[in-house]
Each structure stands twice: as structure tokens, then as C-alpha cells.
C-alpha positions in Angstrom: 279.2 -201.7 -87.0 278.7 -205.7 -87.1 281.6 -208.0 -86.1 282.0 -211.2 -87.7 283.9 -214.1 -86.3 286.1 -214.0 -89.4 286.8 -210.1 -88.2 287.3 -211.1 -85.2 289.9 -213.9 -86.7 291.7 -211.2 -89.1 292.0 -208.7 -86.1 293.7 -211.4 -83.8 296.6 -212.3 -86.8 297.3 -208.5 -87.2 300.5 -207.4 -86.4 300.7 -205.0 -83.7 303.1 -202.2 -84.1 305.9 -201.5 -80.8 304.4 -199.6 -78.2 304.3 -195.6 -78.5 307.0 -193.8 -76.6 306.7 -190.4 -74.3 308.1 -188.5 -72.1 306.5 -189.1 -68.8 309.2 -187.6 -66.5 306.6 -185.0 -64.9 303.6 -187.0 -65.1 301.9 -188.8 -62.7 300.5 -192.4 -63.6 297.6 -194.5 -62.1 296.8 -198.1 -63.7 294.3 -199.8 -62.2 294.6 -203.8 -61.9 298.0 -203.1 -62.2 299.8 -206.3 -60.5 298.8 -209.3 -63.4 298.3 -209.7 -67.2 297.5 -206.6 -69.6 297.8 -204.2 -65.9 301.2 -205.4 -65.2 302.5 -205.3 -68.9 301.1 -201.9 -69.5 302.5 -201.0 -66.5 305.8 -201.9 -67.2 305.5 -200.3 -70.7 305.1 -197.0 -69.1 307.5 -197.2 -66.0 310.5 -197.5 -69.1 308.8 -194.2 -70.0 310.0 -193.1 -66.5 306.9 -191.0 -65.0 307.5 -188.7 -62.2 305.1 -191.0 -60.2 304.0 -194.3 -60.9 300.9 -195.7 -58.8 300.3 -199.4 -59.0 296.1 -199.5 -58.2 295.4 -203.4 -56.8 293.2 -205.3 -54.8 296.2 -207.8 -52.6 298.8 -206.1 -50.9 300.9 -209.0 -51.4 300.2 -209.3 -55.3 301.0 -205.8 -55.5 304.1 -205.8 -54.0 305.5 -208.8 -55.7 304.9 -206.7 -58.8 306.9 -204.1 -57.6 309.7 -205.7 -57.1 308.9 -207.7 -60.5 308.7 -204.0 -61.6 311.8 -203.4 -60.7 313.9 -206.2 -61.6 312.9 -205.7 -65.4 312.4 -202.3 -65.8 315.1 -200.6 -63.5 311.9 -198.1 -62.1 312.4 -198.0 -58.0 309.8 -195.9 -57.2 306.7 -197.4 -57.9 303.7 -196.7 -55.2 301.3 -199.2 -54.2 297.8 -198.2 -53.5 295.2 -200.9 -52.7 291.5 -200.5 -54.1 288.8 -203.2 -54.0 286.6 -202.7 -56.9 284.1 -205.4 -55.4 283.4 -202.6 -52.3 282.4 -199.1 -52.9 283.7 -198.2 -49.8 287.3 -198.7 -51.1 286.5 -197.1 -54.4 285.7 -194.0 -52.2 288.4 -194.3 -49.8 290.9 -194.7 -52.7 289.4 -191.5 -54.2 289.6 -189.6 -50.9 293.3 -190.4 -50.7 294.1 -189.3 -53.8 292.4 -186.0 -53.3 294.3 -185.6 -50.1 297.6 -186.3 -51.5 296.9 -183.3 -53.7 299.2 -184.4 -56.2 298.7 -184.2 -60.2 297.1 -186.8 -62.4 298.1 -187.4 -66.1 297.3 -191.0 -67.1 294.7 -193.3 -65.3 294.5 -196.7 -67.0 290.9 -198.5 -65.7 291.8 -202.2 -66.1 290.5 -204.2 -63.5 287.8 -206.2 -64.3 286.2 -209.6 -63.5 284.6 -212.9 -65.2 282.3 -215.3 -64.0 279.2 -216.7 -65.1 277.9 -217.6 -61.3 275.3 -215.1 -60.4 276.7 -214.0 -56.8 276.1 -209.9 -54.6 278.9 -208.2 -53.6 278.8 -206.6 -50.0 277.0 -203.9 -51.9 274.1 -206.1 -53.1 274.7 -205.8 -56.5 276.2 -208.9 -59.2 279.6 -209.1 -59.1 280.7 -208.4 -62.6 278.6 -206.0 -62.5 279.9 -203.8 -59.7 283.3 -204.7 -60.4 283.8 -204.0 -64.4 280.8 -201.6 -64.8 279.6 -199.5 -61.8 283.1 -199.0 -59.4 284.8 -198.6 -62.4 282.4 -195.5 -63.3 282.2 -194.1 -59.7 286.5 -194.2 -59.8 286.3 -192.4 -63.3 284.1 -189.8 -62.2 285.3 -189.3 -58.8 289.0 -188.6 -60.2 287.9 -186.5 -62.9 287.6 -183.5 -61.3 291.9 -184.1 -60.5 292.6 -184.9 -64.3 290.4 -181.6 -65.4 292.1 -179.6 -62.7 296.4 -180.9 -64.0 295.2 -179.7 -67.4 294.2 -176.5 -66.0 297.6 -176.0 -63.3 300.0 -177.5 -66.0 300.7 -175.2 -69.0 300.2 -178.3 -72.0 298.9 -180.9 -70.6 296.8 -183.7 -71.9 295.5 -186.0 -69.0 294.0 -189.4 -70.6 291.4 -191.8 -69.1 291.6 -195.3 -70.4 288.8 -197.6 -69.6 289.6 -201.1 -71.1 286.8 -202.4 -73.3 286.4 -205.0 -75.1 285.4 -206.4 -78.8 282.7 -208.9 -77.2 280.8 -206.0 -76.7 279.5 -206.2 -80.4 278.3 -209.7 -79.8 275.3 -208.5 -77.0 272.8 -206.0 -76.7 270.2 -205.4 -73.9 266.6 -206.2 -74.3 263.7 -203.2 -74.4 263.2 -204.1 -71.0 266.2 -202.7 -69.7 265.8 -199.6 -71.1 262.0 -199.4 -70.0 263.2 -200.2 -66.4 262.7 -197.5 -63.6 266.4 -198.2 -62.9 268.4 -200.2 -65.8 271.2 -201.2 -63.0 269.3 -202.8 -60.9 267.6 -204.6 -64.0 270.9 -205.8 -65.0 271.8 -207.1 -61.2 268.1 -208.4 -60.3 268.1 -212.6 -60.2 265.2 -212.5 -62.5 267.2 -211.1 -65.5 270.6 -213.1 -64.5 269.5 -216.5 -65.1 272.2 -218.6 -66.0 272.2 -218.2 -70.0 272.3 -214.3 -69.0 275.5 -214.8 -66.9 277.2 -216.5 -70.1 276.7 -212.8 -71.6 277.7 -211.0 -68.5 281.5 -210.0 -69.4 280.2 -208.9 -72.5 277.3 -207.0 -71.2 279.5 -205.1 -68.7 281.7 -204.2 -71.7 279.2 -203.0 -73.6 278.0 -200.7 -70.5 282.0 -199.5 -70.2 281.6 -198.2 -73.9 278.7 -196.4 -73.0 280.3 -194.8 -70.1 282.8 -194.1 -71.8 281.3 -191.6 -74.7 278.9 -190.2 -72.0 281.6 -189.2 -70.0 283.9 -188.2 -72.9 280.4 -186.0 -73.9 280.6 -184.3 -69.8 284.6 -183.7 -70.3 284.3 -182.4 -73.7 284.9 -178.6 -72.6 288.5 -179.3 -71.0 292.0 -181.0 -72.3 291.0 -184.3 -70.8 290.6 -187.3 -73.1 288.6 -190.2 -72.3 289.2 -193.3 -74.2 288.2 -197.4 -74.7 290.2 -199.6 -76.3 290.3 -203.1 -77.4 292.9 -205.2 -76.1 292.1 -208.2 -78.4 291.6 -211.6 -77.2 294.9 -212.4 -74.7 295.9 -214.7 -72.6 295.0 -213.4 -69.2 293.6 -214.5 -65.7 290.1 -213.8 -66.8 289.1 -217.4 -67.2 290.9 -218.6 -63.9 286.8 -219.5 -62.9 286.5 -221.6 -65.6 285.7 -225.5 -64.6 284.8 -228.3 -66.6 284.9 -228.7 -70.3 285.4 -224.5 -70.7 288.4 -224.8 -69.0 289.3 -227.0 -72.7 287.8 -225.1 -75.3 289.3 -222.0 -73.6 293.1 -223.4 -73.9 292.2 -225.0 -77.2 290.9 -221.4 -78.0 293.8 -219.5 -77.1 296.6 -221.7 -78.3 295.1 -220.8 -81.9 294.0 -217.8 -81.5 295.1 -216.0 -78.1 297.2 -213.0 -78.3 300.2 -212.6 -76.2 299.3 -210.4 -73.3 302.4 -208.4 -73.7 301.3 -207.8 -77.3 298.1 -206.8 -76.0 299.3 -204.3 -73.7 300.2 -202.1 -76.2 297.2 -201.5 -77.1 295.9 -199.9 -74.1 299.6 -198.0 -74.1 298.5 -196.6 -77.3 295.3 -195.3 -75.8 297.4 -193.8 -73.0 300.1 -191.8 -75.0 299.6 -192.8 -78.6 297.9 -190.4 -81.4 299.7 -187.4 -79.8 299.6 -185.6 -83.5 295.8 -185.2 -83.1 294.9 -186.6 -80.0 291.4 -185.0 -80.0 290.3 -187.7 -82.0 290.9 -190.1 -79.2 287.9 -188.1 -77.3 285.1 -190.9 -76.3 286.7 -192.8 -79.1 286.6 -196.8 -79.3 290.4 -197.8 -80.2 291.4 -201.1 -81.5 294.6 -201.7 -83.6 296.3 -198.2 -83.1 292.5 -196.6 -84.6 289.5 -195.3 -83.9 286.9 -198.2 -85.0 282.6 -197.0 -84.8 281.6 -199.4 -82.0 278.3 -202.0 -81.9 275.2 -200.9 -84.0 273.5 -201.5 -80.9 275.1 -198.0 -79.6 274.7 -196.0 -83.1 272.0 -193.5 -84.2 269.3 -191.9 -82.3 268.4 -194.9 -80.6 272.0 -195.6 -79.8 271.3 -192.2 -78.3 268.7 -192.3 -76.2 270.0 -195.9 -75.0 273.1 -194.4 -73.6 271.3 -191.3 -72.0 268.9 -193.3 -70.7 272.0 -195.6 -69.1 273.9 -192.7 -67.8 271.2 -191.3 -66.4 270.1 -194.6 -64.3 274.0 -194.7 -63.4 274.4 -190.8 -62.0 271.3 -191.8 -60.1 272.9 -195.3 -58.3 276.3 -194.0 -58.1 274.8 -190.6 -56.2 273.4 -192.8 -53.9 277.1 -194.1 -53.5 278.2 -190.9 -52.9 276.5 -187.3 -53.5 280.0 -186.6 -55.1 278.9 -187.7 -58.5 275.8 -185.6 -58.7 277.9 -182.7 -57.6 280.6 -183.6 -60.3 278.3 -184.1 -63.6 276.6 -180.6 -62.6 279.7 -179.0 -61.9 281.0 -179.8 -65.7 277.3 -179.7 -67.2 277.3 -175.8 -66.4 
């Protein structure tokens, strides 16, 4: 599938329907970036839903408790947890992993919403470009690490349906990855190398990392696709948001111009990734690795279609198995474990 601008356009004028409604009272629910924009108002969305647990995933302990208690004054939920992650160190990624296998507890819903923009080519602590780690790679070694606690609340709780949202993103039909990428011993660190992140690269960079979350996204829907679990993208649409709080300069107009024309309320946009969290319950197997945008399943980028699609995506999740082992021998143990 192509997307045009004036797609793009008729998409961002479409009404969205209310939120879906369920009953969460047994159900334990993770967002991730939970404390600002479409995290917070998702967030909120579900805590009316009153889950049995609610945990509030985010990088500042002080951002994340003012939600809280935002949390609280407008949706009358008072037991909200606060769990800090750091998506930028794989070190908290695991750590926040190894707590929530300690805690034992059940896992229903995990919204995957934190991400990053910038188009300044700078390492994390880890050595690898920012946007990079952040949106693409932590984001897949949290996914897999916690699957193995989604997989196993399907399996101790008579009818349940645990969901995995990633956040994706329409931009991802505006980018693809050069041959070279794919012909690389490692794509990763092809993608994170200065030589390939020049600055025209780094424009594409938020797009790039979305495309690579909706590859992850059907290879890991492809792993899970023996158990109850559903793993899901979706589409927020275009929002106002704190992505663009690096913006300087003249981008810093064009964005606001942008947005006051265009920009969806990020309330509005919220309800998409709700939708992808407890919407479609008559059939919700067709939610499985599917890419969601307006309440529906939409086929993603051509780039991702076919038998090349194919072999680009194996090829990717391959590579990322391979860095993300080296992360933490967990992941190797995990895609065997459900490969069997």
C-alpha cells in the first residue's frame, strides 16, 4: 500500500469514534511512556475502565508522579503504580523486566509508547543512535522479555486475551531502507553506524524506526502465533505531542503551522491505541500482527509486502535476535522456547 499526502489529509479529518469500553477489573495494565501526551491520555482511558493494577512505565520519577496524582484528580483511580524504565539504557530495560518477573504478578495489556525524535545523530551509553535504541531496539528487548508473562496469564487465566500494543506510525509508508541494509552482516548496526546517519538520514530517522517497529511487530506476532496473545501496531495519526520539543529554528514554525491545520488532538489520538488495547473483541484474532489505523486493520508500506517484504523482515529479525542476545541471552532463550 502507497500513502499519498491527500490520504494522509482525509485520515487526519476522519472522525474518530469514543473509545472502546471493557471490563478491566482483574487485569493488570502496563503503558509504557505513560506520564505525557498519547501515554498519559491512553492511560487515563483505561484507569476509567478500572483494572485491577495499573502500572504507569516512565523515564522521571518526578513526571511520573505528577501524573499520578493528575491520574487521580480526573479519573478517581488511587492506585496507580509507578515503575521507572529508561529506554535510552538497556540496563533499565532489563532491570525493569527482572522486576516484573519477580513480582510474579499477571499481565493483560502492555501499551509500548515511548518513543523519541531528533534528527542530531548522538550514542546512547550503549553505543548505539538514540532513536534508534530508544523507539526500535529497547522497545523490542521489553516486548520480548515480557512475553513469556503475557503467554503464561493466558495460560493461568481461564479466557484471557493478553494484547501487546507497539505504537507505530503512518510515516512509516514514506521511507524504506536501501539494499545495503539488508546486505549488511548486521542491519542494526548499519542503521546506527555514522556513515549511514548523515544528516539527510537523520531527517528520516523517526520514520525509519517506525518502519523497523512494524516489522517487529508481525515477526513477533508470527513467534506468538500458537498462544491467546495478540500483538498489535497502530496508527495514532498525526497529534499534538512532545515529539517535536527538539525542534529549533524555522521547524519549530512549519511544525505549529502544521499542526494548527492539521494536528489531531492528542486525546483524540489516544483512542486509537485504546482501540488496539481492548477494541475488536468480537474477532479479535484479526488484530494478530495487524497494522490498525482508524478502528481497522489497514495492509502496511509496500516496502514490507510480498516475498521481498518477506525476506526483508526475516532478515531484520534475525539481525535483531542476534544484538538483543548479546543484551541479554534471555531473548535467544525466548524465540527458541516459542519456535518449538
Amino acid at each position: 500500500m502507497k500513502k499519498s499526502p491527500v490520504d494522509f489529509i482525509r485520515d487526519q479529518f476522519a472522525a474518530i469514534p469514543p473509545a472502546p469500553t471493557a471490563d478491566l477489573s482483574k487485569q493488570t495494565v502496563l503503558v509504557v511512556g505513560a506520564n505525557t501526551g498519547l501515554g498519559f491520555e491512553c492511560t487515563k482511558h483505561l484507569a476509567r475502565m478500572n483494572p485491577g493494577r495499573l502500572i504507569l512505565a516512565c523515564r522521571s520519577e518526578q513526571r511520573g508522579r505528577a501524573a499520578i496524582t493528575t491520574l487521580q484528580q480526573e479519573t478517581g483511580y488511587r492506585t496507580a503504580e509507578l515503575w521507572l524504565v529508561d529506554l535510552a539504557k538497556f540496563s533499565s530495560v532489563i532491570a525493569f523486566a527482572d522486576k516484573f518477573e519477580k513480582d510474579g504478578g499477571r499481565l493483560d495489556i502492555v501499551v509500548m509508547n515511548a518513543a523519541i525524535e531528533t534528527t542530531v545523530y548522538e550514542t546512547s551509553t550503549d553505543g548505539w543512535e538514540s532513536t534508534l535504541q530508544v523507539n526500535a531496539l529497547s522497545t523490542s528487548l521489553l516486548s520480548l522479555l515480557l512475553a513469556p508473562r503475557l503467554v503464561d496469564t493466558a495460560k493461568r487465566y481461564p479466557g484471557a486475551r493478553p494484547r501487546l500494543v507497539i505504537v507505530g506510525s503512518e510515516v512509516h509508508y514514506w521511507v524504506n531502507f536501501p539494499d545495503e541494509i539488508y546486505s549488511a552482516p548486521s542491519s542494526f548496526e548499519a542503521l546506527s553506524s555514522k556513515e549511514y546517519c548523515t544528516p539527510a538520514k537523520m531527517e528520516d530517522r523517526y520514520r525509519e524506526s517506525k518502519l523497523l517497529v512494524i516489522f517487529f511487530t508481525q515477526s513477533l506476532a508470527e513467534l506468538l502465533k500458537d498462544t491467546p496473545v495478540i500483538v498489535n501496531t497502530v496508527n495514532p495519526g498525526y497529534c499534538y505531542s512532545e515529539l517535536s520539543r527538539t525542534y529549533t529554528g524555522i521547524k519549530v514554525v512549519v511544525e505549529w503551522v502544521i499542526k494548527k491545520i492539521l494536528g489531531r488532538s492528542t486525546e483524540n489520538g489516544s483512542r486509537q491505541l485504546v482501540y488496539a488495547a481492548v477494541g475488536g473483541a468480537e474477532d479479535p484474532d484479526k488484530l494478530r500482527g495487524a497494522y490498525l489505523n482508524l478502528y481497522a486493520v489497514n495492509e502496511p508500506s509496500d516496502h514490507m509486502l510480498g516475498e521481498e517484504g518477506k525476506s526483508r523482515r526475516d532478515k531484520l529479525w534475525k539481525d535483531l535476535i542476534y544484538e538483543l542476545t548479546r543484551v541479554d541471552s534471555r531473548v535467544r532463550d525466548i524465540v527458541r522456547g516459542f519456535s518449538a
